[in-house]
N, C-alpha and C positions, 0 to 999 in steps of 0.2 A: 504494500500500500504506500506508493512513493512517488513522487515526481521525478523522474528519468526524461534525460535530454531527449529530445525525438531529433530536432534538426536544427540547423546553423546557417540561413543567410550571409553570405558575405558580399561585401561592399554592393549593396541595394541601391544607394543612391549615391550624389557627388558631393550634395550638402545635407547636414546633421539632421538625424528625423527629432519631429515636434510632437509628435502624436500618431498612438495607437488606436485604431476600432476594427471592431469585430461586426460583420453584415452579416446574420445568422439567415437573411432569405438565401444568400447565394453563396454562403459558407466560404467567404472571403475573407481573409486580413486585409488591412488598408495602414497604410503609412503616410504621412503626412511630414512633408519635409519644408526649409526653410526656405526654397525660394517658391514656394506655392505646389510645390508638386506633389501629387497623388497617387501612390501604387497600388497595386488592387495585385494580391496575391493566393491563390489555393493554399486554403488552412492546411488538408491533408496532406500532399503531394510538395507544398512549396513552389510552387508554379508561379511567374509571373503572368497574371492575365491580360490587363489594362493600364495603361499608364495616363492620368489625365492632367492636364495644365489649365484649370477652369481660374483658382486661385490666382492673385497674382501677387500674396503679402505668405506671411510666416502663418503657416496652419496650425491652430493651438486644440483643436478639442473633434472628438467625432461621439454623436449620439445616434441609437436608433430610435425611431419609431414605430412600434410595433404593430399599430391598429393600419395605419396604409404600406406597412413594409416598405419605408422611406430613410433610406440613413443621409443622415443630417452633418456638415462639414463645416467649422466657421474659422474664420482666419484675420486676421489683422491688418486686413485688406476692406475691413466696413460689412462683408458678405457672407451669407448664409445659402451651402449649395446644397438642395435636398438632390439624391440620387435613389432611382427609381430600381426597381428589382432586375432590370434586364440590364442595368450598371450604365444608362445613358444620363441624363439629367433632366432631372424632372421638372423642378423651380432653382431660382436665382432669387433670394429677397435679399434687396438692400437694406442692411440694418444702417447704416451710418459712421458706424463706429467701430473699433476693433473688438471684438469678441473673443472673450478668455476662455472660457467656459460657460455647458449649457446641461441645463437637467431639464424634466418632463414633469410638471405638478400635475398627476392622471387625475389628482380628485376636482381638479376645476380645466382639465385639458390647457394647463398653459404653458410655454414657455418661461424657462428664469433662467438667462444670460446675466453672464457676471462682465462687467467692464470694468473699466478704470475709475475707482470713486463711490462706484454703485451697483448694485442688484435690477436688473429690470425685467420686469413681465409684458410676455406678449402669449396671445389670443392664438388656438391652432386653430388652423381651419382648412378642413381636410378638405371640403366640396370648393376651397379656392372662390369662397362670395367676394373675397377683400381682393382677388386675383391673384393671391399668394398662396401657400398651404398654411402660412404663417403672416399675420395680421400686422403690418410693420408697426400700426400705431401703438405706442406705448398704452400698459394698462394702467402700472403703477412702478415707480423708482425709489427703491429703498437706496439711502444716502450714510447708513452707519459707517461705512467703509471712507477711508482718507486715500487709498491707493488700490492696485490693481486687484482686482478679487479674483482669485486664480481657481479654485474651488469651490464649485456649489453642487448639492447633493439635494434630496427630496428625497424623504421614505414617510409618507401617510399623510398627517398635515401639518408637519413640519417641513420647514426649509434651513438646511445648514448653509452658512458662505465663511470662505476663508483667504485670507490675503498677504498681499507685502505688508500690510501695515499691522502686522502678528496679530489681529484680532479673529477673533472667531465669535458669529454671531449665530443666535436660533431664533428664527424666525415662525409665525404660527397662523394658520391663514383659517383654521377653522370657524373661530366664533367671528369676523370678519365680515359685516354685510355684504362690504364694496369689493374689489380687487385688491384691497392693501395689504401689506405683508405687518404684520407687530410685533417686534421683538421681544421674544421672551425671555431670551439671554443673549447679555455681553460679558465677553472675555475681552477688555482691551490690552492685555500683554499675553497671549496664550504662550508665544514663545519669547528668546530674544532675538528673534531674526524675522524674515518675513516666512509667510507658510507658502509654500508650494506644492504639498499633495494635502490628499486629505480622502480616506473612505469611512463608509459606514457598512458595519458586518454585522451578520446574526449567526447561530451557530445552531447544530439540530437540538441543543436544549436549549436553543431558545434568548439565549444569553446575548446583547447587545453588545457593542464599541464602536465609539467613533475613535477613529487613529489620523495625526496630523503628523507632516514630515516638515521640515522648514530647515533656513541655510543655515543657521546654527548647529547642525549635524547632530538633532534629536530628533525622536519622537517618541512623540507624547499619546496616551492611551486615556478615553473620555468614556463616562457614561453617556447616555444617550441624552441626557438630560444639560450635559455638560460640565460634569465633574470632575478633578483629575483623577486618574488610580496609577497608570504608572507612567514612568521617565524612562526610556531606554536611549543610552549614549555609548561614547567611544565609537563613534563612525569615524571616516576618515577624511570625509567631503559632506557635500551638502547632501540633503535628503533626497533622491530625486525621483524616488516613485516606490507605492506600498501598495500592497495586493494581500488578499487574505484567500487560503485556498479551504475548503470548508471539509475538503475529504478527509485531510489530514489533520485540519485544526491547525496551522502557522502561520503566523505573517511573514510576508518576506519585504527584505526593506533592502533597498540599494542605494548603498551610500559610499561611494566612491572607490571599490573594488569589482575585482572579474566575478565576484561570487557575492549572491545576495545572502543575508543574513534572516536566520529563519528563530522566530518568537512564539513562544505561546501566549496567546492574548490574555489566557486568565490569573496566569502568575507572575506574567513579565518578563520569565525567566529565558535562555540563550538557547535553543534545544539546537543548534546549527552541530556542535560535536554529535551529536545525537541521533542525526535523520544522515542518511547517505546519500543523499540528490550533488552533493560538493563536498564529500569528504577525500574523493579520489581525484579531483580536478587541479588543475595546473594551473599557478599565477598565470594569466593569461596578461598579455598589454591592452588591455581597453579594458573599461569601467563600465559596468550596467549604467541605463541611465532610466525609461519610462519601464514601470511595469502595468501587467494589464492581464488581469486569469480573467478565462474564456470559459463560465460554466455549460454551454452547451457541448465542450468540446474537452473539458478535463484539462485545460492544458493554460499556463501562465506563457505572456507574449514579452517579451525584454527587448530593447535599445540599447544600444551601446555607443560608446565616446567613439569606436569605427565605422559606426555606419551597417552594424551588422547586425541584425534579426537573431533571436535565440531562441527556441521555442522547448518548451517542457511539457510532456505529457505523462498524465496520471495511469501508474501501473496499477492494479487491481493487486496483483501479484506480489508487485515488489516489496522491499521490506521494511517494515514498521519502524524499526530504531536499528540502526547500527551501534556498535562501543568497540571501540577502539584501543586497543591492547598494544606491548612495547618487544613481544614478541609472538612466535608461530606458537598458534593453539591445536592441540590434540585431543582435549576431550573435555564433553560439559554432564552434569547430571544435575536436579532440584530437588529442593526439599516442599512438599504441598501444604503443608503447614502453612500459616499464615502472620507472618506477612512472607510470602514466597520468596523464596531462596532459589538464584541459579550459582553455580558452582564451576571454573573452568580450572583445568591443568594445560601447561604449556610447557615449550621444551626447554625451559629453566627449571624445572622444580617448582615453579608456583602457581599455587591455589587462591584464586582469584573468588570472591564470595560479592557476588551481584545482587540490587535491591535497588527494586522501583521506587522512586520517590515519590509522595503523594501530591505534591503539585501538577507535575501532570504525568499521560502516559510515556513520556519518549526519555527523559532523563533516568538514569540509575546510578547510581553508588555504590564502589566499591571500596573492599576491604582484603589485604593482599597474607596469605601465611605462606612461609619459608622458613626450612630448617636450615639455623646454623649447624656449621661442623658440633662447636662444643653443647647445643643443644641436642642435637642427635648422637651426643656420645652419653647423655642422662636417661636418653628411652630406655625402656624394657626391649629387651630384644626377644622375641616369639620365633621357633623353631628349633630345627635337630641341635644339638650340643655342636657337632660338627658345623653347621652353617653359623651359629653363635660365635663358636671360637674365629671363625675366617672373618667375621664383619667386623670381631672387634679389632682383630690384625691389620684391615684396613683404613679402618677409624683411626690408630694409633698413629699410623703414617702421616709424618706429617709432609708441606708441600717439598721442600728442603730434599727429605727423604727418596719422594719419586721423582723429581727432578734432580741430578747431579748435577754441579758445577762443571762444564767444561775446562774449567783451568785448574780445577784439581788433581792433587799426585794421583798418580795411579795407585798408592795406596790407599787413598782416601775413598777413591773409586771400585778399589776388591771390598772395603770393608762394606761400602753403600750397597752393591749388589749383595754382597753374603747376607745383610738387611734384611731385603728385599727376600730370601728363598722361604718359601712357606714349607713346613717341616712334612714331606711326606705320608706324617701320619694325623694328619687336619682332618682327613676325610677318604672313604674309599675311593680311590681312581676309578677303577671300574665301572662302580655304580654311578657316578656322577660325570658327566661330560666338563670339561676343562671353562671354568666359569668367563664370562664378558666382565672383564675389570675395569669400573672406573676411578678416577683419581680424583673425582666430587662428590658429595649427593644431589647435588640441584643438576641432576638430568632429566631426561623429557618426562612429563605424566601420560603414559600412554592410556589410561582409563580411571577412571573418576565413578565411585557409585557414591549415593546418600541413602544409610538406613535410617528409616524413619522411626524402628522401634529405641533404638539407643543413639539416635541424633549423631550418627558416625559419619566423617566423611573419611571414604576408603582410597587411598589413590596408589595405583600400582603404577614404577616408574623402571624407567628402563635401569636403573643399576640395578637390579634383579630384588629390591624389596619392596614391600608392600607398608605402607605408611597409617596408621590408622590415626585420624583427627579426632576428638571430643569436646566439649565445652570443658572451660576451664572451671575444676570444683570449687577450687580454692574462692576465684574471685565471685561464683556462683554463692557459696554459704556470704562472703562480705557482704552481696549485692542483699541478700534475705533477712541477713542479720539489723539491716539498716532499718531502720524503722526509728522517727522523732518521738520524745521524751514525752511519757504521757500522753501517749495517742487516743487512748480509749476514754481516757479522761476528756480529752478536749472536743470529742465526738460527742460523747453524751452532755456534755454542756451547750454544745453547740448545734445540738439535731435539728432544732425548731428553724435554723439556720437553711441549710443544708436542701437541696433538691430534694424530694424523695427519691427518684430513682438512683442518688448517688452511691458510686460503689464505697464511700467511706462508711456507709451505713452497716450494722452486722448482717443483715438482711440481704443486701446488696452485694455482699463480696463475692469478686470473681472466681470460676472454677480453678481449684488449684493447678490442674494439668495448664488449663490458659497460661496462669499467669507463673508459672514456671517455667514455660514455651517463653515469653518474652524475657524473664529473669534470664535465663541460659541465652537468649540472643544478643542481651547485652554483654554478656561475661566475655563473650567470643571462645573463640577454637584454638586448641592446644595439642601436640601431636603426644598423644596416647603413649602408644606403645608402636614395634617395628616390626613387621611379620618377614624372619628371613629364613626365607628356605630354598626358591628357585635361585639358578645357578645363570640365570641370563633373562633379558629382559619381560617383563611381566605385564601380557600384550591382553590379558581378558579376565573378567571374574566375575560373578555371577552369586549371588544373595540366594539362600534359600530358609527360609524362618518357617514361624509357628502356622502362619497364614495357610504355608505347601501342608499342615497336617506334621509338621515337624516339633520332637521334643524341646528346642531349644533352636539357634539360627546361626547356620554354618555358611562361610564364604566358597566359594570354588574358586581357583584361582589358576590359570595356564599360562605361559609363555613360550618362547623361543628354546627353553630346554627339555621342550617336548613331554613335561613333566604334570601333572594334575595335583595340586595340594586340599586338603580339605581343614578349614579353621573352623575352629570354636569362637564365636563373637562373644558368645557370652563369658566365657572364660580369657577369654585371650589366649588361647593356648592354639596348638597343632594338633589337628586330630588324626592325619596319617593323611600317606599319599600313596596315589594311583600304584598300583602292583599288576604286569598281565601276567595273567594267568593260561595262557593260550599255550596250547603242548606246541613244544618246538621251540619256545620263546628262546632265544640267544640270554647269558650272562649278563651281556653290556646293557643290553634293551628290557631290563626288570620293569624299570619303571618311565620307559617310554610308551606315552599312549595313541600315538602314530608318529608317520613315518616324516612327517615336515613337521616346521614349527605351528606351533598355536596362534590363531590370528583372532579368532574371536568364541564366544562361548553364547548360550541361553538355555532356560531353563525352561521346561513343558508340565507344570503344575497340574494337567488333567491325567500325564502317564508314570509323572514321577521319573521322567525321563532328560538329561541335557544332552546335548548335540554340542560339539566344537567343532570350527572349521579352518582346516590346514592348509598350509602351503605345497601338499601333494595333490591337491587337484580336488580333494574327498573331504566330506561332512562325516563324520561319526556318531552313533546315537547309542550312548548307553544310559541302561538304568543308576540312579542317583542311589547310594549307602555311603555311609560312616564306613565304613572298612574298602579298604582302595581296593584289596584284592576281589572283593562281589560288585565291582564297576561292571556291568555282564556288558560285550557287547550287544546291542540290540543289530542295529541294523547301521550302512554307511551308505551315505548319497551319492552317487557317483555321476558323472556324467558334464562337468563341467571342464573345460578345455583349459583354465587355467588356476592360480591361486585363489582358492574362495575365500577372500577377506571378510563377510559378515554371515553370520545367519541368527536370524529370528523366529521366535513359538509367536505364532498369529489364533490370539483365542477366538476372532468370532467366527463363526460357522459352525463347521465340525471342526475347527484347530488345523492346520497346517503348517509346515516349515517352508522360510522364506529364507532363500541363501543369495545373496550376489557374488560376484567374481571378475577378475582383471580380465576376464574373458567378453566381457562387454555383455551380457546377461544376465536377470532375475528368474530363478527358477523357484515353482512352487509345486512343493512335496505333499503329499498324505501323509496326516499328521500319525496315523493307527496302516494296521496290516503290514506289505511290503514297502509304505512306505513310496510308492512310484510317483513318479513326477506328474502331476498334471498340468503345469504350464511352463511354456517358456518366455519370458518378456525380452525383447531386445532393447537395453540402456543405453546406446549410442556412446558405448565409451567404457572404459573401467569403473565397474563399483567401488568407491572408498569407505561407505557408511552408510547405516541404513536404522529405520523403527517405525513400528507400524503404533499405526492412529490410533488411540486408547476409544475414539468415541465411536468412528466409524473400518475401521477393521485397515485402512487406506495402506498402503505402503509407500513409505518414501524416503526414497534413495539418493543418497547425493555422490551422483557420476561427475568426478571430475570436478568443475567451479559451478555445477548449474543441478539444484535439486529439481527432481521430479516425482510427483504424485500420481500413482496406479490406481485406480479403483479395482475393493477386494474382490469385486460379484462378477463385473466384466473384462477385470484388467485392461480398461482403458487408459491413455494418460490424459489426466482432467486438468492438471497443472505446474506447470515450469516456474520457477523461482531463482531469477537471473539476480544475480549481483556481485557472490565472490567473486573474486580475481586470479585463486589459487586453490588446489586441493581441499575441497570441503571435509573434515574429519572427524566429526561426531555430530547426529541430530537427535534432538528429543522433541518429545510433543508432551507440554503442557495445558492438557484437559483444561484445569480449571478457567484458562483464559483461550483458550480454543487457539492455541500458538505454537508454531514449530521454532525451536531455538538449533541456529546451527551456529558452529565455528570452523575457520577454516586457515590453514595458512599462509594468509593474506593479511593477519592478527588482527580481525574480525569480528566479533559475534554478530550475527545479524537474526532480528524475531521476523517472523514471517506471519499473515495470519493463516491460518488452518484451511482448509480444503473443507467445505461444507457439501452435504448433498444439496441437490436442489429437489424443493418440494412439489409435485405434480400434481395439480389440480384442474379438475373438470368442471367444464363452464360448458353449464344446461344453454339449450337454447331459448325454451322459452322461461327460466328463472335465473335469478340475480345471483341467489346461493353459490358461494364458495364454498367447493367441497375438493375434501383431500384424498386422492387414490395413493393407500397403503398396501402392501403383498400379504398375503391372507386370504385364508379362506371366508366365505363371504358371500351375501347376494349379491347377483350382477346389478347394475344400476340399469333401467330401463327407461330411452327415450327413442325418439324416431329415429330414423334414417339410420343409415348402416356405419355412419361415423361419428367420433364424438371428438372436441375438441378440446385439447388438455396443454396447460400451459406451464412452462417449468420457468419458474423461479432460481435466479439462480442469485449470489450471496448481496449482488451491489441491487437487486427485487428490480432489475431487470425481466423483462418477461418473453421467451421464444416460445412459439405456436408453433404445436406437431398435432397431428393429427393420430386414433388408435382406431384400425380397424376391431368393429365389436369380438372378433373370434379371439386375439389377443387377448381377450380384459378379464377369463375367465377364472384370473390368479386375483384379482382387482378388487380389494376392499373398500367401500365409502362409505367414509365417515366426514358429517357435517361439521362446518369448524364455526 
């Protein structure tokens, strides 16, 4: 949901454009330039159509008329050019004077041109009695204004103007016998400069602003009434044109840069870090100068100091907020609790903790955890005695250590490798494959989970351990223990005081779990303890608790050393790892549980079953137990051409497995029996990442820089989600706000909104009744004729007409809404 460049104008005209409009009969752009000239351009396509020379002074303002489909052109030339639908010229009215700007008063059908000094009304007249469309004779001249009135608006019967001479007036024409305008408010300093833009906005709840730009290089945010609420400054130039876009909710203000600057009207606040429309864009040499969004067409129209046209169009698709990170991200997971929690790891080591602010939707806050060395030499270290004594061997090391001096004796150099030899009997060779050593722990977080039962955040990182985070107790019991002197006391002195619905009341106090949820959110996250057991990097892990029918809630955990571990969360302990048991098994291969490494894992809660998927080409499916060695093989997926980097347990239907692969394909398995393939989807590219819709079964995959959304019933593609730049590397879908959260290599996060179905409703012929066709069994609906017309809804209530022949519909439940 973003405004995305569509296209780029270059050098349009010879001299600086003056003005934007938009002719929505003949779905033109129009430009209005300094020496009088008029272009007439296809909104779509960019096309020049017409070029006209009617003007012969600086074109300042373009209006439509909607009741004759007449757009209206005034210029500083005295003249007013109405142009007719077939783009010829309809009228010519001499006003006299130069004209600034012009609104439409619909409730008395009049013109209100702003000039030099003054506000003036004039008479429309569309049947042309006066021989104009527009009655040259003045009605009435409002004189508040001492200079150029550059801005006038109209919404009901209200009249706004705004000028050089910084005032801003509101004018009222309601209770008015005559034609006269009465001011109902003056601002005579609204800024310190003069005003040269000015809108009035409403938003879908309804919420007003009038917004004024001026050469002082602010703008100022008004009620409707003309009150202040806020100041937004640090521009770099003058104001020189505001737009409000309503899909999104921002202002965009350009003030003397290649990139407009985007506001939320209701909190004032900067959300431009925030929205991706210009986070990726280049200093460019020219400055915005007019802006102008085109609600027929979803798209803002821009000016520039070169003479070039910039146009933006609203993606449906695109994404919500962007945030922006200081390096490459690899994995995100949330916590649903409220106030929601997103969570990211990156290939430093850190844990990035995301939260929406309540201002508005598009800002978040973060908060960053990373383990020092001497902090990670304090955790509990969890695993074999052997993997314990090697982590601490390398902890101990210091940089000094694995780095030698170059210009050290050669003795100083035997003594530093003899250092370095790890004592043979650390661990059995055999059984364990020769470990990936690093010389840090801040390396990459390849997977990131939040359990919600112990508020864990689990992050497995490439030096082959697994990190478990927790709120801190310590500052937890501080933050409980806090309570002012004599609380209870000054409560009941004071109840008669007090709301009744106040939570100081005994009556009123909040649920403990609640308000322990937020006590722990302030304490923040502290790293637990250290799960070390794999012997190389630790690439998937997978929760299984009380929920799967579990005594207690075990992790599974795989990596690159082909190894399966099974933890105790509740304990923090090691509960044993993967043993095959397969006659023939080789010595070396005890406890490998295939024949590539581990790329990702999940878990199938209806069979008690998880699947891993390897870099041999093969998905595996065994039954889930506490003893490695009763891991049974169930069944292995076979049939994919290259590395399977993801697979997923998809619960709605009957359950199915959903695997991707660098093979440029989505296959989907039976989740029960052999297990056989029933689809093949073609991804246009390698699968990096993938998770299916909690609400509608969806799968979506992110190939490459570009996610795309499958439908589970038809696997159609219903939606492409363009914007990273680089390897997309983990998506979730957050149900509660109906949002896919991806990050990707490009240091990234971007929210997307969610893929909705569209709702199918049948539209009787001879009644008005909306009715909804659901699948189910059901009476058919009975009307005439052998067709009935049904109209899909789809999320922006847009509406496309298909047609169901009646033998179809016999799945076809309705129900009235």
């Amino acid at each position: 949901m973003a405004m995305e460049k569509h296209y780029t104008l270059r050098d349009t005209h010879t001299r600086a454009l003056t003005a934007i409009g938009y002719n929505p009969a003949r779905r033109e752009i129009l430009i209005g330039c300094e020496d009088g000239v008029i272009k007439f351009w296809e909104a779509e396509a960019g096309k020049l159509v017409m070029t006209a020379y009617e003007h012969k002074g600086w074109v300042t303002d373009f209006l439509f008329w909607a009741s004759p489909k007449l757009m209206l052109s005034a210029a500083n030339d005295g003249n007013i050019i109405a142009w007719s639908t077939g783009g010829t010229v309809c009228d010519k009215i001499p006003i006299g004077m130069p004209v600034y700007c012009m609104a439409i008063n619909y409730r008395r059908e009049q013109l209100v041109c702003g000039v030099n000094g003054s506000v003036r009304v004039y008479d429309l007249d569309e049947d042309k009695e006066s021989g104009h469309v527009i009655n040259t004779e003045v009605l009435y001249v409002a004189r508040e204004h001492t200079d150029i009135v550059r801005c006038i608006l109209c919404h009901e019967s209200r009249i706004y103007s705004a000028g050089y001479d910084q005032k801003i007036v509101i004018y009222d024409s309601s209770y008015t016998r005559d034609n006269s305008l009465a001011p109902l408010h003056q601002h005579p300093k609204a800024h310190d400069a003069g005003i040269c833009c000015m809108r009035l906005e409403k938003d879908h709840e309804n919420n007003q602003w009038l917004m004024t730009g001026s050469f002082d290089k602010t703008v100022k945010i008004w009620s409707i009434d003309g009150k202040f609420t806020h100041k937004l400054d640090n521009f770099l130039a003058t104001i020189s044109g505001i737009c409000y876009v309503p899909r999104n909710k921002t202002v965009w203000v350009a003030g003397g840069t290649s990139y407009a600057s985007l506001f939320d009207p209701k909190s004032g606040d900067n959300v431009s870090d925030f929205i991706g429309t210009f986070q990726q864009q280049e200093e460019e040499k020219y400055q915005l100068q007019i802006l102008k969004y085109i609600p027929e067409l979803n798209e803002v129209i821009a000016s520039t100091s070169r003479r070039h046209l910039v146009v933006w169009k609203y993606n449906p698709s695109g994404c919500i907020t962007a945030l922006k990170c200081s390096s490459n991200l690899e994995s995100l997971c949330y916590t649903k609790k409220v106030p929601i929690l997103i969570f990211s790891g990156d290939n430093e080591g850190v844990i990035i903790k995301w939260e929406r602010m309540q201002s508005n939707h598009f800002m978040y806050s973060k908060e960053l955890y990373q383990l020092s060395d001497n902090k990670l030499k304090k955790q509990k270290k969890v695993g074999s005695k052997a993997r314990e004594l090697l982590l601490e061997q390398q902890l101990n090391q210091s940089p000094s250590k694995l780095y030698h001096d170059t210009q050290s004796s050669k003795v100083e150099a035997a003594k530093q490798k003899i250092n370095n030899v790890r004592s043979h009997y650390a661990y059995n060779k055999p059984l364990i494959p020769p470990p990936s050593v690093h010389n840090h722990p801040n390396t990459t977080i390849l997977k990131i989970v939040f359990v919600e039962r112990f508020d864990y955040i689990i992050a497995a990182s490439e030096d082959s351990n697994i990190y478990v985070w927790a709120f801190d107790s310590d500052a937890v019991k501080a933050l409980k223990d806090m309570k002012p002197m004599d609380m209870e006391k000054l409560v009941a002195k004071y109840s008669i005081l007090l709301d009744p619905d106040s939570e100081l009341l005994p009556q009123n106090r909040p649920n403990t779990l609640e308000s322990d949820s937020v006590t722990n959110r302030v304490a923040g996250f502290v790293c637990k303890f250290v799960f070390a057991e794999h012997m190389s990097c630790v690439t998937s892990m997978v929760v299984i608790g009380k929920e799967h029918g579990m005594d207690t809630t075990y992790l599974l955990s795989g990596g690159w050393d082909k190894r399966i571990c099974i933890w105790d969360l509740e304990k923090g302990t090691l509960e044993g790892t993967f043993r095959n048991t397969a006659p023939g098994a080789s010595y070396e291969s005890l406890e490998f549980a295939c024949d590539g490494v581990i790329l990702d894992m999940d878990y199938s809660p209806k069979h008690k079953e998880f699947a891993y998927a390897s870099s041999d080409k093969m998905v595996y499916i065994r039954k889930f137990s506490t003893n490695g060695a009763k891991m049974t093989l169930v069944n292995t997926l076979q049939g994919h051409e290259g590395e399977v980097t993801c697979v997923r347990w998809n619960i709605h239907g009957k359950g199915s497995w959903v695997t991707g692969s660098e093979d440029g394909t989505i296959r989907i398995w039976s989740g029960s029996g052999l297990n056989e393939c029933e689809q093949i989807l073609a991804a246009q590219g390698g699968v990096c990442c993938m998770c299916i819709d909690k609400l509608n079964g969806s799968i979506v995959a992110g190939i490459q820089n570009t996610i795309r959304v499958y439908d589970c019933e038809h696997y159609r593609l219903v939606q492409t989600n363009v914007g990273h730049i680089d390897a997309v590397r983990s998506i979730i879908h957050i149900p509660e706000r109906n949002q896919y959260v991806s990050c990707s290599w490009d240091q990234t996060i971007r929210v997307w909104n969610a893929w909705k179905k569209p709702k199918r409703r049948v539209i009787p012929k001879n009644d008005n009744k909306h009715m909804t066709l659901n699948s189910g069994d059901g009476d058919k609906p009975t009307t005439s004729g052998s067709e009935k017309k049904v109209a899909f809804s789809d999320i922006d209530g847009e509406e496309e007409m298909a047609k169901i022949p009646e033998e179809d519909e016999e799945d076809l439940q309705v129900e009235e809404v």
